[in-house]
N, C-alpha and C positions, 0 to 999 in steps of 0.2 A: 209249105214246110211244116214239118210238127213239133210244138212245142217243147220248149226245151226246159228243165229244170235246172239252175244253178243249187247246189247246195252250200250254202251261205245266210246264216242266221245273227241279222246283225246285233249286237249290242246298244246301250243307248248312247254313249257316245260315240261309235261308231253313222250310227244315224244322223244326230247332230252334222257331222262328218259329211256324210254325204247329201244332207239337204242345205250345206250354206252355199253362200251366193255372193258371197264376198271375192275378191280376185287373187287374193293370197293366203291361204290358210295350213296354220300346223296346229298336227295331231300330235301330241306327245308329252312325256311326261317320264313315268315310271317304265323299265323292262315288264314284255308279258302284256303291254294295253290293246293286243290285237292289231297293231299301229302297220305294219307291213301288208298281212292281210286287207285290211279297210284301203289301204292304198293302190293296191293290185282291184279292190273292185270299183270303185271309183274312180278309176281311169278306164275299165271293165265300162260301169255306167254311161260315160259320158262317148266312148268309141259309141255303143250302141243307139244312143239319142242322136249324135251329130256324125253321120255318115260320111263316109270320106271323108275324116277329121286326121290328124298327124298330132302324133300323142309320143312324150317321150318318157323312159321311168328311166331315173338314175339312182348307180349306187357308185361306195369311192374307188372301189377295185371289182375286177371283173370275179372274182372268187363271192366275195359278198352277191355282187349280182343274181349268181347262178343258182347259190345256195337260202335267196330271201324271196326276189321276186321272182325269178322265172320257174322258180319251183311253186311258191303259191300259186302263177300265173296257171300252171299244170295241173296241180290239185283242186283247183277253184273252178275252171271254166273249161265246159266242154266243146273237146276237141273239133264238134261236128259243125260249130259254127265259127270253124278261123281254120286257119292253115297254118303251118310254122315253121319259117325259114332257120333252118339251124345255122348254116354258115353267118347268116346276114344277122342273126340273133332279133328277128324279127317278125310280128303276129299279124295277119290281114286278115281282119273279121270279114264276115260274107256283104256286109252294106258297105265296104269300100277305105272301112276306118284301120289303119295302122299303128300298133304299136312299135318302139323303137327301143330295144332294151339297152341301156347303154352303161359305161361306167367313165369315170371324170376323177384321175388321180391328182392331177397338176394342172396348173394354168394355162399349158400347151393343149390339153386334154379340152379343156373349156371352148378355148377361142376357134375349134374348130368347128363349131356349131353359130359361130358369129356370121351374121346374115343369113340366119335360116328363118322360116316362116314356120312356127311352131303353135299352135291350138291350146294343149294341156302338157303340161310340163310336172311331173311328179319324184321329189328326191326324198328317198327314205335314208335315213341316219341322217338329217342335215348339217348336224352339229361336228361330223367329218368332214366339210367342206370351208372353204375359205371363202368368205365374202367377196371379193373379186369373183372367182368361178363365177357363184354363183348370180351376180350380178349378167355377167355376159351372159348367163343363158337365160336371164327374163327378160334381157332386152332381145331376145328371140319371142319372147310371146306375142303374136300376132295372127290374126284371121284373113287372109285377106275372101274368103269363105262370109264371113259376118260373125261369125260362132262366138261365143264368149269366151275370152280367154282366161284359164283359171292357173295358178300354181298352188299346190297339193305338196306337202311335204311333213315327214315325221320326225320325230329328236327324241332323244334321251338327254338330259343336260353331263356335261364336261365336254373331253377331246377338244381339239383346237380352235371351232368355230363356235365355241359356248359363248363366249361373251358379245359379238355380234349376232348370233342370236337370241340371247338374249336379250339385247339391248331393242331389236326391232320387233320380236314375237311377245315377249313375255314381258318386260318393262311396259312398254308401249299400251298394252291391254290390261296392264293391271291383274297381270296373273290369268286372263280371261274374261273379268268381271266386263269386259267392255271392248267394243268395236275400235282399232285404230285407223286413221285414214292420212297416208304418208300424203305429205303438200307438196312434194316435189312431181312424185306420178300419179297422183288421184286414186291410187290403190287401197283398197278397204282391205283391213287385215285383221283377222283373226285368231284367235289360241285355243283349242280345245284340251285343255289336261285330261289324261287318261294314266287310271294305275291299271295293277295288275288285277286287283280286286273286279275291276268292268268287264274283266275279260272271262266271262264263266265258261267256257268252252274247255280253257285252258287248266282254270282251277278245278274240273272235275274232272280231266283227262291227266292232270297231272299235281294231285295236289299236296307233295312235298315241295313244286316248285317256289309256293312262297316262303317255306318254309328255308329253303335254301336261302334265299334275300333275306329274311332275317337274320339268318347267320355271319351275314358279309359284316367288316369292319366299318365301323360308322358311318363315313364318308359316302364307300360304295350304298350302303344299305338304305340313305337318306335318300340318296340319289336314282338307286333304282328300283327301289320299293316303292319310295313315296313322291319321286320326283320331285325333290326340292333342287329347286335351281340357285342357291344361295349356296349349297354345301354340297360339296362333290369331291370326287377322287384326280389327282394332279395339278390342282392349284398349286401355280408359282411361291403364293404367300400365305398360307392356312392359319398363320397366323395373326395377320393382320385384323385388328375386333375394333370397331366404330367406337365402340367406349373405350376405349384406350387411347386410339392415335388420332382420334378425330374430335375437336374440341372445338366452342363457342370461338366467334371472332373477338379478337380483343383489341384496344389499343397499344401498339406497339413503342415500347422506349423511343426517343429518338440517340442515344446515345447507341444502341444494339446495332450492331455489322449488319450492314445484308448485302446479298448479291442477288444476282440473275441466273438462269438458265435458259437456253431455249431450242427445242427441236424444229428445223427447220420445215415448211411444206408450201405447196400453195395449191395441186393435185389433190393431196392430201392435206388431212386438217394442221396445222402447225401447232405449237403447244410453247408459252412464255410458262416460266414458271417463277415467282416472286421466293426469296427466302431471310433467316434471321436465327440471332442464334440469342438465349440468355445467358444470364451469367451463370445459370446452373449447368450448361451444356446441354441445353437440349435445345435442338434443331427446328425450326418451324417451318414450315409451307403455305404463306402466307396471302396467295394470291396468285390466281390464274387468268391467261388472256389466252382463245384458243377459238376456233370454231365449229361445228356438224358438219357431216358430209354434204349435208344436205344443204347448208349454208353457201351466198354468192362469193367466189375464188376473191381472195385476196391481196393485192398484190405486194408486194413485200414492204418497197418505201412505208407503204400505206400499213403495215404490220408494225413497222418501225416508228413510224408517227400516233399511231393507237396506243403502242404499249407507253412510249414518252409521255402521253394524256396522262392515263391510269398512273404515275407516280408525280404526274402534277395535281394541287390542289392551291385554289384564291386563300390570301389571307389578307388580313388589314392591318398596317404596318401601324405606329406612334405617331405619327400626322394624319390618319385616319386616310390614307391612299388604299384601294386595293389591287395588291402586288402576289405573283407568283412563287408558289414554293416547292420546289423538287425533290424528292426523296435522295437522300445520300446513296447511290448504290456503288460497291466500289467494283465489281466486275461484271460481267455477261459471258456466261461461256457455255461456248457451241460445237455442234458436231463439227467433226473433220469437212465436212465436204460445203460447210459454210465457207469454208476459208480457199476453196478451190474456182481460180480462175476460170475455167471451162468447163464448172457442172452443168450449166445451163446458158453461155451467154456469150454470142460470139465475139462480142463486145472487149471480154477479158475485165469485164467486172466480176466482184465475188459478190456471195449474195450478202454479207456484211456490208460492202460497196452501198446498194440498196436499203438496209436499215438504215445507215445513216446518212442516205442521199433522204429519209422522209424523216429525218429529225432526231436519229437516236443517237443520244451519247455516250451512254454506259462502255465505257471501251469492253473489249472481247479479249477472250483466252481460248485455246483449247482441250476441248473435254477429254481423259481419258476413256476411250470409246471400247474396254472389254467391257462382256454382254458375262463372264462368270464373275466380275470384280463386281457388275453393277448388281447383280445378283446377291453377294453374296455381301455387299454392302448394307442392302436393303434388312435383310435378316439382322447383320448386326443393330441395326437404330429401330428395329421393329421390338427387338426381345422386353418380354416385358419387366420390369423393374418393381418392386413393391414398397412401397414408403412404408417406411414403420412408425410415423407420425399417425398416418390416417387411415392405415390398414388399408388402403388403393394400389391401385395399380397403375403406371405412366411407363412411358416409352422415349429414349434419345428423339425421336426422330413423332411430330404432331402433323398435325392437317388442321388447318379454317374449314368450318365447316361450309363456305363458300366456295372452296375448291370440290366445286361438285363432278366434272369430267374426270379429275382423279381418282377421285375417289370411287367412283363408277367404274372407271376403266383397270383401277388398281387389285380390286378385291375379285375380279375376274380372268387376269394373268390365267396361261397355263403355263405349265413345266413343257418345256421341249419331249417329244417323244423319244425314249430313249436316252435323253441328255437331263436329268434334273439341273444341272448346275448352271442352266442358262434359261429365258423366257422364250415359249416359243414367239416365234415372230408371226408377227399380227399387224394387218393394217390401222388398227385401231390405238396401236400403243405406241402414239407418239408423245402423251401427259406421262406416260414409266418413263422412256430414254431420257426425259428434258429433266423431270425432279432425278432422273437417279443421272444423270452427267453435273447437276446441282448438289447431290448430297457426296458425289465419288471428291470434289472438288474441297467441298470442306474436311473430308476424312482424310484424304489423302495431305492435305495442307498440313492436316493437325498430326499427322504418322510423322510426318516429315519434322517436325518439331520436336516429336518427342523423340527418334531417332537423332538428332542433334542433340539436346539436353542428355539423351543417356553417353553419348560421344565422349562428352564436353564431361561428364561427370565421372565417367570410366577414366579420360586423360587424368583429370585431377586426382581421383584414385590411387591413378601407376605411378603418378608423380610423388605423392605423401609417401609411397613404398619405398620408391627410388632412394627419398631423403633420409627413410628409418634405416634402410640398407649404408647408407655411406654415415651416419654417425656411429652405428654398432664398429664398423671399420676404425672409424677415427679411435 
């Protein structure tokens, strides 16, 4: 056969890109880094090296599909060494290797690929995906060929998979600066950031394009010009700023209220959340019990007997004895479906049953469980406030800076697509449900007060009227 030319002139981080060796690796960054292209050829590469290899490229909807990779797939690589099935939306190089174009909108979309024996698995936009998905389709990477198995994947930071990606590509590596290696699969993972500036192809074939990115509003313009993954477009809370609501731990009054919150899980991570309030009115989040995914499943008693530890501490009483000391906490309140006989237990125990079958006391309420109340909560105790003492600025509603899952998991919220007034849902955000069914619980207590006081003070009002009226009479 005779030599074929691809025309494809890699970039340097493109290269990068195509010579790791790691078993998970994302490209991305800023719009414009080349990041689709370099996808479509290193999955190109790696059909060609490993023959009769089974390769799959996904996007979230089959329109993106069409118009990203199977059109690069067209313009990139010639026709004369693949065939291409259009119904099947699939490519058979001439050594026997397949590509599988695919798209993966929901979870029903994912789990049809469960039990499949997959090589190189490649998803451009990742950051459209929900963790779940994407999970079920690397527990598809396997050889049973020998081949090494790679995942290949590109982002942009926001949209709804931001914060677990972030959490595992860009957290994890340090921006990059370093190799991560997850301890539950042995997988070495990698981040290569890429702006638009890497991409000279595009900057001399079109080069108002950056010029367009610097015009976007801030957000967008951080986010897809420079790829900052800390500041982007649809965050739940854009207000929330580490120097404002997040503050050194301190010793707490013992005379200050506190309560509990807690989201329940044991699949999923669970989330305690500690709270307290001062005399000034402001709210604190004073401690967290919760675990990683990646953490051994916990069973609930044993969730119930952990968090009882965490508010015990030894002291030495006036006869020098040492005796145990509890924290006063006066409630614990939980989602709905804590308090449900049959979520889990044919038993017809609740999972409260189990908290306090492993030693918890704190009695239980139930949380109001709206997703715009808890929302819209959150904003109120976030606003920031300015003291005119210290020319600063403070917020209703703080954080310990030991409540580090929160505060990880909080500053990466998105907004519902479509719905601003609610958080999209995320399997990560069980530390937001538990502090915001903890903070809904003190507002709503404290609504409730002041709707009585103004009651009670509108009666006495109507009353003084009443009595001016009947003496003007007399």
């Amino acid at each position: 056969m005779k030599e074929v030319t691809i025309d494809y002139e890699e970039n340097n981080k493109q290269k990068i890109f195509h010579k790791s060796s790691e078993e998970e690796v994302l490209y991305g960054g800023a719009k414009g880094g080349g990041k689709s292209c370099a996808l479509v050829m290193d999955a190109l590469k790696y059909a060609l090296i490993y023959k009769k290899s089974t390769i799959y490229l996904f996007r979230k909807t089959y329109d993106d599909l069409e118009a990203n990779l199977i059109s690069e797939w067209f313009n990139k690589v010639p026709s004369i060494i693949y065939k291409y099935n259009a119904s099947k939306k699939t490519a058979t190089l001439i050594n026997g290797s397949k590509i599988f174009f695919r798209f993966v909108s929901n979870y029903k979309d994912a789990i049809r690929y469960d039990g499949r024996s997959i090589d190189y698995i490649g998803i451009d936009e990742l950051t459209h995906f929900e963790e779940e998905w994407v999970q079920i389709l690397l527990s598809c990477l396997r050889s049973p060929k020998g081949y090494p198995t790679f995942f290949r994947a590109t982002a942009n930071p926001g949209n709804i998979g931001h914060a677990w990606v972030k959490a595992r590509y860009i957290t994890s590596t340090d921006y990059g600066k370093k190799i991560y290696e997850d301890k539950k699969n042995g997988n070495k993972i990698k981040f290569i950031p890429a702006r638009v500036y890497d991409n000279k192809v595009l900057t001399e074939n079109d080069p108002k394009y950056i010029r367009r990115l610097e015009n976007l509003p801030e957000a967008k313009r951080k986010a897809y010009l420079e790829g900052d993954w800390d500041i982007y477009e649809g965050r739940a809370f854009p207000e929330f700023n580490e120097e404002i609501h997040v503050i050194d731990d301190f010793e707490i009054p013992k005379h200050w209220v506190r309560w509990m919150a807690v989201d329940n899980g044991y699949a999923d991570p669970f989330y305690f959340a500690w709270f307290t309030i001062s005399e000034d009115g402001i709210v604190y989040l004073y401690r967290e019990y919760t675990r990683k995914h990646t953490d051994i499943r916990i069973p609930y008693s044993e969730q119930g007997k952990n968090a009882m530890e965490m508010m015990s501490k030894p002291y030495v009483d006036e006869n020098g004895e040492i005796k145990e000391e509890t924290e006063d906490i006066e409630v614990c309140v939980a989602g709905l479906d804590a308090f449900n006989k049959h979520h889990r237990d044919l038993s017809g125990k609740t999972l409260i049953d189990y908290y306090i079958q492993g030693g918890f006391t704190v009695p239980f309420t139930k949380a109001i469980t709206s997703r715009e109340l808890r929302k819209s909560t959150f904003h109120e105790y976030l606003k920031p406030i300015e003291d005119e003492n210290t020319n600063t600025e403070y917020a209703k509603f703080q954080v310990f800076k030991s409540c580090k899952t929160f505060i990880e998991t909080f500053k990466n919220l998105m907004e519902e697509e479509g719905n601003p007034e609610v958080v999209a849902d995320d399997k990560n955000d069980h530390a937001y449900d538990a502090v915001g069914y903890g903070l809904i619980y003190y507002h709503s207590d404290k609504s409730k007060k002041i709707v009585e006081e103004k009651r009670i003070e509108t009666y006495k009002n109507e009353a003084i009227k009443r009595k001016k009226k009947t003496k003007k009479h007399l």
